[in-house]
Structure formats: C-alpha cells, structure tokens
Residue frames relative to the residue before (quaternion, step in Angstrom):
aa qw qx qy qz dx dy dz
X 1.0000 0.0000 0.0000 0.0000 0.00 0.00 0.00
X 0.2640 -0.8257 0.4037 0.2925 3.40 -0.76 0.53
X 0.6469 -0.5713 0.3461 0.3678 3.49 -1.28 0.84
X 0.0544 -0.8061 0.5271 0.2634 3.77 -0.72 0.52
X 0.6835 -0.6299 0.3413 0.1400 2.93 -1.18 1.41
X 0.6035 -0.6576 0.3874 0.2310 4.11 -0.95 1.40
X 0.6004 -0.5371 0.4444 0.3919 2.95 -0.92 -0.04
X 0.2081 -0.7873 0.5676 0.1210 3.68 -1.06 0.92
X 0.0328 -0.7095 0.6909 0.1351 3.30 -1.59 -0.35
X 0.6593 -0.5006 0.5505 0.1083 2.94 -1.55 0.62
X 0.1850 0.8306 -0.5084 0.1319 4.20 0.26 1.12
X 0.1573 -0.7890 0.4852 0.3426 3.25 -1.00 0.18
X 0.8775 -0.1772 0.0409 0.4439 3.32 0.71 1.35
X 0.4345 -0.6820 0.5099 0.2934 3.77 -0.84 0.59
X 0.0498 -0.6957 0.7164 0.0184 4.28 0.40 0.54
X 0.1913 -0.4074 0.8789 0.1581 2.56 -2.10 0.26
X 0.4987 0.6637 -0.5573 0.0133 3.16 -1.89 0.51
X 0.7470 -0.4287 0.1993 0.4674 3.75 -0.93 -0.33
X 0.5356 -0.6720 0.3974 0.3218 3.69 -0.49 0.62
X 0.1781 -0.8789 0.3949 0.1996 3.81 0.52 0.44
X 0.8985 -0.1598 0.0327 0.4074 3.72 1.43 0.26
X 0.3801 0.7177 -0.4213 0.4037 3.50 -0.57 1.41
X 0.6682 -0.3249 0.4324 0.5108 3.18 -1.08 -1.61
X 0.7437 0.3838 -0.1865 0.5146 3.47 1.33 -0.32
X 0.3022 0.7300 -0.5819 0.1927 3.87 1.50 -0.14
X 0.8336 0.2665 -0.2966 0.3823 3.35 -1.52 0.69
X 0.6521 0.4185 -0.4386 0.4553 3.49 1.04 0.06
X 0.6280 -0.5966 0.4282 0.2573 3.20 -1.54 1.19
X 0.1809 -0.7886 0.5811 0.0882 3.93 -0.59 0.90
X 0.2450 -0.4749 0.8088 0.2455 3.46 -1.80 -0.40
X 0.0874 -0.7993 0.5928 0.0449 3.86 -0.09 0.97
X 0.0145 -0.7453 0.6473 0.1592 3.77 -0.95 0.49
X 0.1902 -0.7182 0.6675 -0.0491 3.52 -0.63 1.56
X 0.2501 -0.6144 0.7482 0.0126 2.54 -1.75 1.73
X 0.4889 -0.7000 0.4200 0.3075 3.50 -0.95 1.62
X 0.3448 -0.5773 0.6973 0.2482 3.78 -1.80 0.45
X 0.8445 -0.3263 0.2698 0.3281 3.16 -1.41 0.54
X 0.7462 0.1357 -0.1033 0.6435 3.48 0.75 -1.49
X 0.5110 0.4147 -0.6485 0.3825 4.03 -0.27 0.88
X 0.5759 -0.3308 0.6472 0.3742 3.14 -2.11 0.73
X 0.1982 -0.6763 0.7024 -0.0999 3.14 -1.71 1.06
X 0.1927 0.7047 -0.6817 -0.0395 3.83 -1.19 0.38
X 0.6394 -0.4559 0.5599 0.2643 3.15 -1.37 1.26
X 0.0543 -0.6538 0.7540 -0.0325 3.39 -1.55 0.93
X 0.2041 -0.6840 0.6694 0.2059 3.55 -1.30 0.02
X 0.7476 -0.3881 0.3496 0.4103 3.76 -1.12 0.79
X 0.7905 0.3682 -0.2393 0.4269 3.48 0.88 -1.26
X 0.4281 0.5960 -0.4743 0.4864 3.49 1.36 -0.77
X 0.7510 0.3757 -0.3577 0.4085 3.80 -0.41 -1.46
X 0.7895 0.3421 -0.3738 0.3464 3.53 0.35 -0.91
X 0.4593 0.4150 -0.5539 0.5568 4.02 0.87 0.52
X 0.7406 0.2578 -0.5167 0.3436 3.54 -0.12 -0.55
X 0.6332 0.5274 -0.4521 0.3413 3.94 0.35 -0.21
X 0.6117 0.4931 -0.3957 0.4755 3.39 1.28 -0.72
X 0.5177 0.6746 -0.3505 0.3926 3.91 1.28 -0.88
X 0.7254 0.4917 -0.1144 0.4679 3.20 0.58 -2.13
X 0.8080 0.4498 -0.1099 0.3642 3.41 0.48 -0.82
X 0.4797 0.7265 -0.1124 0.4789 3.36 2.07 0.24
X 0.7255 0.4475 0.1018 0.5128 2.43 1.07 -2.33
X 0.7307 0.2000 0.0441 0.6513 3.85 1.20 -1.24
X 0.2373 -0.7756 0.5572 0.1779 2.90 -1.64 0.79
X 0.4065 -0.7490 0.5208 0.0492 3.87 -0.83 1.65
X 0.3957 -0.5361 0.6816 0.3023 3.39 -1.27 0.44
X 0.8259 -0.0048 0.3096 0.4711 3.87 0.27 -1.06
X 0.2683 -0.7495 0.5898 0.1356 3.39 -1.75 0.42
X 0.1788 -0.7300 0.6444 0.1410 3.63 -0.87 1.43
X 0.4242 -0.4985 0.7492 0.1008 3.02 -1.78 1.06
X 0.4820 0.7445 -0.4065 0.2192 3.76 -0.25 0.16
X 0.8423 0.3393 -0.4069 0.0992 3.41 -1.36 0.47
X 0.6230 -0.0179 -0.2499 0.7411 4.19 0.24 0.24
X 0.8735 -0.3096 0.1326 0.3516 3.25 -1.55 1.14
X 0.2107 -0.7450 0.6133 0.1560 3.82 0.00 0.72
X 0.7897 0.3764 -0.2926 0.3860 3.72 0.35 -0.92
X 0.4064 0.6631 -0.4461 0.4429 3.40 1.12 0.14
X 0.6417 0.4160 -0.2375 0.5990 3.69 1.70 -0.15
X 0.2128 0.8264 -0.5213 -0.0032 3.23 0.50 -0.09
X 0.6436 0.4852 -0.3244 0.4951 4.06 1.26 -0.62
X 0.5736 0.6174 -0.2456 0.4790 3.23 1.26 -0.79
X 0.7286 0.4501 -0.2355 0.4595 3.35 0.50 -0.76
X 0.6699 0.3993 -0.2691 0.5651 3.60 0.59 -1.32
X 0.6498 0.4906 -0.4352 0.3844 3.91 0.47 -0.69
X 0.5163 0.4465 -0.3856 0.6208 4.21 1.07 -0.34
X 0.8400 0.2776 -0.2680 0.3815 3.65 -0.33 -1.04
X 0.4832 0.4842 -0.5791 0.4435 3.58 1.20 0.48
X 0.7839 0.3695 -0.2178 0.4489 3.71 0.97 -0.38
X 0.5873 0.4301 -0.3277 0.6023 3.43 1.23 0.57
X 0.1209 0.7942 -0.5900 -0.0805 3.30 -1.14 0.68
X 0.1965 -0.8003 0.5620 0.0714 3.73 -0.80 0.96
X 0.1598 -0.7041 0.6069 0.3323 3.14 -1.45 0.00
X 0.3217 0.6792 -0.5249 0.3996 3.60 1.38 0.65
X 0.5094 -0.5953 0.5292 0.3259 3.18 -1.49 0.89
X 0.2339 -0.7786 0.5645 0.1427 3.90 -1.37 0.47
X 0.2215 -0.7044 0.6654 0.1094 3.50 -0.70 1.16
X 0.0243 0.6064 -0.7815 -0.1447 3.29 -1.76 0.51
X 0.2503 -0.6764 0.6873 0.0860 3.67 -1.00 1.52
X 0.0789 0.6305 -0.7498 0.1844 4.03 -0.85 1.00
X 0.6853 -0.4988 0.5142 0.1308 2.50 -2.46 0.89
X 0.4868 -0.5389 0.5613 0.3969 3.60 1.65 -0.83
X 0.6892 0.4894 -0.4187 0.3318 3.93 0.05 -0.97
X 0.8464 0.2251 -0.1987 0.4398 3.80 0.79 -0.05
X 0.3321 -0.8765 0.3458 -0.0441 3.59 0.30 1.83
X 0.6858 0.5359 -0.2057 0.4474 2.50 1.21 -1.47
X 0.5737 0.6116 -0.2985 0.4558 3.85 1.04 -0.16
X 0.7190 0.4590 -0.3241 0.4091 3.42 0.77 -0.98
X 0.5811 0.5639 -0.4293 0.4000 3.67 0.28 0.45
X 0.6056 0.5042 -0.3083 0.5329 3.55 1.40 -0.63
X 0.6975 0.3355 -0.3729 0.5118 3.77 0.76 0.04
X 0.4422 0.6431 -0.5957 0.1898 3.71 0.10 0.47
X 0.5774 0.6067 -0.5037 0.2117 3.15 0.74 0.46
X 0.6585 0.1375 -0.2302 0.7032 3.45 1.51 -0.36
X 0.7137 0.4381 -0.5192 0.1707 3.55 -0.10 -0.38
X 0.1068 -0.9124 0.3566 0.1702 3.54 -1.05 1.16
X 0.6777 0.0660 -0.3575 0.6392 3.48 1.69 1.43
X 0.4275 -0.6571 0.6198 0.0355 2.60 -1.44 0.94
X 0.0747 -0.9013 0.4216 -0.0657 3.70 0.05 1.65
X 0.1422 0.8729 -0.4625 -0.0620 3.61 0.46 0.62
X 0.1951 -0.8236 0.5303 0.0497 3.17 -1.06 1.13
X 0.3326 -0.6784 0.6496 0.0850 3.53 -1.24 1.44
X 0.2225 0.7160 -0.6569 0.0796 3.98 -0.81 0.53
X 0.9305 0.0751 -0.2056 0.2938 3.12 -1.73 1.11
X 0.6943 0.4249 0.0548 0.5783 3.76 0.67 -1.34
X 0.8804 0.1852 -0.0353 0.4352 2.70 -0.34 -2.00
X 0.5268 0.4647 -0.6134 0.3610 3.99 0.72 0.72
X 0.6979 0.3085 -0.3584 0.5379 3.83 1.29 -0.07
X 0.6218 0.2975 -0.6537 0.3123 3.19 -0.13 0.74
X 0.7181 -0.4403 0.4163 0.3422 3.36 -1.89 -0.45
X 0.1463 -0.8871 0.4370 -0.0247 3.21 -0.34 1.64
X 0.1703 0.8653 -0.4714 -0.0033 3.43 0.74 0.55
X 0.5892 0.5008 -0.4044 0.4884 3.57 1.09 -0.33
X 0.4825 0.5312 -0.4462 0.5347 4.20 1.26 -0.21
X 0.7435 0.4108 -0.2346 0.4726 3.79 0.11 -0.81
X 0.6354 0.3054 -0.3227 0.6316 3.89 1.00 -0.53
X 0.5701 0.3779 -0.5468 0.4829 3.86 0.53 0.49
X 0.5578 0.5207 -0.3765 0.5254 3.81 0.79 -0.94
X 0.6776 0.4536 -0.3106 0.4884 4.04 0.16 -1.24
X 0.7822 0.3937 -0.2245 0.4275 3.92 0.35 -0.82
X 0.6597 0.4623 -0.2980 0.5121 3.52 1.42 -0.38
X 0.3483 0.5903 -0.4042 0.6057 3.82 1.92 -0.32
X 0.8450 0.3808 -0.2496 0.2806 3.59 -0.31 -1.29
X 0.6844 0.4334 -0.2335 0.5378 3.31 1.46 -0.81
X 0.5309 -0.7372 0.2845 0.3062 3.86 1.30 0.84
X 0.1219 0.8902 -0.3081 0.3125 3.11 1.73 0.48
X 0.1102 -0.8155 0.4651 0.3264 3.67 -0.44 0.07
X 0.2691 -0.7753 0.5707 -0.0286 3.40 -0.33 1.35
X 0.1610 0.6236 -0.7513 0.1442 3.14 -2.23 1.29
X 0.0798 -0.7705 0.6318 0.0284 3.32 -1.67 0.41
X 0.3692 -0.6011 0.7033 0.0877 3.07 -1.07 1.68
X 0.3296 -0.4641 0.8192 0.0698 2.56 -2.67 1.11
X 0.1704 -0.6754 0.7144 -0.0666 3.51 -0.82 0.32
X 0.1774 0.7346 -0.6440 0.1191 3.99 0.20 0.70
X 0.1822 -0.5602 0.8060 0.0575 2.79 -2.32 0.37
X 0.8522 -0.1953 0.2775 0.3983 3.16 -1.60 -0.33
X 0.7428 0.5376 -0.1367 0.3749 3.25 -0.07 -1.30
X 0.4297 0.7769 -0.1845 0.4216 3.40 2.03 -0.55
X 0.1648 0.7313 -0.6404 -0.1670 3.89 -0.45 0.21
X 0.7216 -0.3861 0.4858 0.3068 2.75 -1.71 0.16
X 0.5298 0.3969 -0.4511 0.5986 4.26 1.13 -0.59
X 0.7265 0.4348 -0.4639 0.2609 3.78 0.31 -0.94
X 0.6293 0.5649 -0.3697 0.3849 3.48 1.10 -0.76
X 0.5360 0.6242 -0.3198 0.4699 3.63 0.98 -0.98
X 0.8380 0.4359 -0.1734 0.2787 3.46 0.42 -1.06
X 0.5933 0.5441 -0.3164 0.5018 2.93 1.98 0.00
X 0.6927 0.5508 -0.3033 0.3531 2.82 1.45 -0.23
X 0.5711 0.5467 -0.4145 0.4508 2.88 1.40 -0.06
X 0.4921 0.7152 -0.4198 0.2649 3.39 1.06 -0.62
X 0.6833 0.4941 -0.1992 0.4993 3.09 1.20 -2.09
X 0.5275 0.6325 -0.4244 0.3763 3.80 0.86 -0.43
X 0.6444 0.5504 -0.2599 0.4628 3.48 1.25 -1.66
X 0.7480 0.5557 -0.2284 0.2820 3.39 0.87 -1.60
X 0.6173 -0.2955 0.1197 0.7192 3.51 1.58 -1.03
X 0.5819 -0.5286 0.5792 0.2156 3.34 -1.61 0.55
X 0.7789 0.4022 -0.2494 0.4116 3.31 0.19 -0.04
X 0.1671 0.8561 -0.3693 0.3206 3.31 1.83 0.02
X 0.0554 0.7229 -0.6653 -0.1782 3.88 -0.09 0.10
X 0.2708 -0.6691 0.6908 0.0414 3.94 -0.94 1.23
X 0.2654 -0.6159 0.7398 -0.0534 3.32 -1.33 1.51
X 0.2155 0.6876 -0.6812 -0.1291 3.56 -1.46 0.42
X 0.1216 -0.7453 0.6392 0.1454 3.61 -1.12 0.79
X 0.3110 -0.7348 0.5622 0.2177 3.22 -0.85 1.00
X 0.6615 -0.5782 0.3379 0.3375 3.82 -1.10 0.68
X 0.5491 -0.6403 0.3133 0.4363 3.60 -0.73 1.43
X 0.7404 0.4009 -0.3033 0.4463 3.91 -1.34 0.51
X 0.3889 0.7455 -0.4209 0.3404 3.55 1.46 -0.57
X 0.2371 -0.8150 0.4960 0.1829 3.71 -0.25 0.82
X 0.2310 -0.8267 0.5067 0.0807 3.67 0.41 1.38
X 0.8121 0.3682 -0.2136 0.3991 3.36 0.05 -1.52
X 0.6583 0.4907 -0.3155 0.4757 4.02 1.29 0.38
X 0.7853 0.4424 -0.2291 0.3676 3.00 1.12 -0.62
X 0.3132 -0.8364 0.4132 0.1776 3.75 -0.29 0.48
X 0.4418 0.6392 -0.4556 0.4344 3.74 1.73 0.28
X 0.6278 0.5515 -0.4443 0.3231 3.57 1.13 -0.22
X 0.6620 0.4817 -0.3033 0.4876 3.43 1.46 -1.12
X 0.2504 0.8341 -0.3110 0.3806 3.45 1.30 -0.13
X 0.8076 0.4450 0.1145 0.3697 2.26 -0.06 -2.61
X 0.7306 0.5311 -0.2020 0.3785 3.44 0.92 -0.94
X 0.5534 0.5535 -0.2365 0.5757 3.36 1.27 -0.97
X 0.7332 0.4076 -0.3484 0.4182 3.55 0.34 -0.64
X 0.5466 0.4360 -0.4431 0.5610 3.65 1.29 -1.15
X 0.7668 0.4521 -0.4441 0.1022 3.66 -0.31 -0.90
X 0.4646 0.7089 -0.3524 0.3967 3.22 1.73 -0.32
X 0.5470 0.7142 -0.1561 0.4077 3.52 1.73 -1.29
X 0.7980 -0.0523 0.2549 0.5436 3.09 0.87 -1.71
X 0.4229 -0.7778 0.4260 0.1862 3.83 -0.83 0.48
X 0.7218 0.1863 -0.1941 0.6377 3.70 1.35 0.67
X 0.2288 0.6385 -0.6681 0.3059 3.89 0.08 1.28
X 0.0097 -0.8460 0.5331 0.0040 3.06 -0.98 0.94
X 0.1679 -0.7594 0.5588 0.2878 4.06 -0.55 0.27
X 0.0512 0.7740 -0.6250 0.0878 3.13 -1.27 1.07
X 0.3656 -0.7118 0.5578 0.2204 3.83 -0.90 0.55
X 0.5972 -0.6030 0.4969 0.1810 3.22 -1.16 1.23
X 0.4732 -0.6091 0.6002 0.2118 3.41 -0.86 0.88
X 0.1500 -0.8376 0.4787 0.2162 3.93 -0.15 0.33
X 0.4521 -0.6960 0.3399 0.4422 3.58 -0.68 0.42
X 0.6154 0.0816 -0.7836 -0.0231 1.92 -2.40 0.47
X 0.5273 0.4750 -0.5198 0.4756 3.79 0.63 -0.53
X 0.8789 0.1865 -0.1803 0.4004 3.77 0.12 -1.08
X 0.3129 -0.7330 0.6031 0.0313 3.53 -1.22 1.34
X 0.0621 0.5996 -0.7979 -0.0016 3.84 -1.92 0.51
C-alpha cells in the first residue's frame, strides 16, 4: 500500500540568525520561514523540517525557535505534525500578525511565546483580533507580547491606545515599541514623553531598536 504523504508547506528555509526585534531581539534563533509571495520557496514536509531542526539543533547552539514569516498559523496541521516528531528543550517563539486567534491554542504544547507584531497600518487600525490573540495566548499560559513597529504616520494617541488595549487583553503582556529606522531617539524628547504616559497604561512597555537586516532576522 502506498504511504500517504504529511502535510507540507511552502518555507523559505531553516536560517539561523539574530532575532531583529521584540522580547527576544539579539538572541541567536533557528528561524522557520514561511515563504511571502516574492521569496524563493521550497516545499518541506513535517518530516523534512523536523530532520532539519533535529540537524540544526545538534550541530549549533540556539537561544530558541521562531515560528515566523507569511502567516505561520495558516499551517496550523503542518506545524504540530513536525513538532509531534521533534522534541526540544529550546524555548519556541511564534511571531504572527494576530489576525488568526483561533489557532493559537492548538500550539501550547511547545510554543513558549506568543509574539504579535502590529507595523505601519495595522498599529492604526482596529485590532481586535491582535488583542484576542494576546487574551487567548494569556489563557493558554503561554508567554505572550506585542510589538509596535511605528513609522511616521504613527501618533503618539495611536501608540497609547494600544497599549491600553494589551492592558485590557492581559496584564502581563510585555509591550515592545520600535521606533522607525533613522528615528532620531537620543534628540527627541516625545519618546520620554511618550513613555511616562504608556507607563501609567501598563507595567512593562519597553523602547527598543530593531536589529536591521542582514545581522537582524523575523
């Protein structure tokens, strides 16, 4: 009889490299990248990824594993079918956009944060499915955060208001903000500003600069 074949996906490769922003920026990863539209892409199977993590993860030593680029949870069989056949004692990030909650409960068995990230746009619009990914990754005991990723176009009410959101969603929320690359931190006083008000908001916002590529990786 023939064997029927696992679920696949579509990666752009197992990197290694520097985490480029969050709760974990600067810590060396094993990144599994799900391909965007315009990246070179090869088809893994469940088993393929889980030899290369057992490979990668042998040979080198990792702070952690990121779950992370075009929608990861859009895999959700794909994933759990490898990590039924991989075991780590490395911590596992899954970096998401947030837009698909209803997934993040089916990985508590290895994943150990849940990092959603809000950039450009999507920190002004209404994000209620980002905050019910934060709320559902709280409940599942998950460790949970959410990056801000601003640019111009950013205010200082929008930034505030996410934080309250993540405040509403769980206390315990650790809040990243990266201001946009060139952003003239050390001149500008809207950040200390800025900060005092968020901290009133919430009890762990942090500013941090993005790790730019090529040294830094998502």
């Amino acid at each position: 009889m023939a064997q029927v074949a696992g679920p696949t996906a579509a990666l752009a490769g197992v990197p290694a490299g520097l985490q480029a922003q969050g709760v974990w920026a600067g810590r060396r990863q094993l990144f599994i990248r799900f391909a965007a539209e315009a990246e070179t892409a090869t088809m893994y199977t469940a088993d393929a990824l889980a030899n290369e993590l057992r490979r990668s993860t042998a040979r080198s030593a990792y702070h952690s594993i990121s779950i992370a680029g075009r929608d990861p949870l859009a895999n959700m069989e794909y994933l759990c079918a490898a990590f039924d056949k991989f075991s780590t004692e490395l911590p596992v990030m899954l970096d998401c956009d947030g837009q698909r909650p209803e997934e993040i409960a089916e990985l508590k068995g290895f994943v150990t944060l849940t990092q959603v990230t809000l950039s450009g746009p999507m920190v002004e619009a209404q994000n209620e499915r980002a905050f019910e990914s934060i709320e559902i990754a709280a409940k599942a005991k998950m460790e949970h955060a959410l990056v801000v990723c601003v640019d111009e176009r950013t205010t200082d009410a929008h930034v505030l208001r996410v934080v309250e959101q993540a405040h509403a969603a769980s206390g315990s929320t650790v809040v990243v903000v990266h201001p946009s690359a060139g952003t003239p931190v050390d001149r500008d006083r809207r950040w200390t500003t800025l900060f005092e008000r968020a901290a009133a908001l919430h009890g762990d916002v942090r500013l941090a600069l993005k790790l730019p590529p090529p040294t830094g990786m998502r």
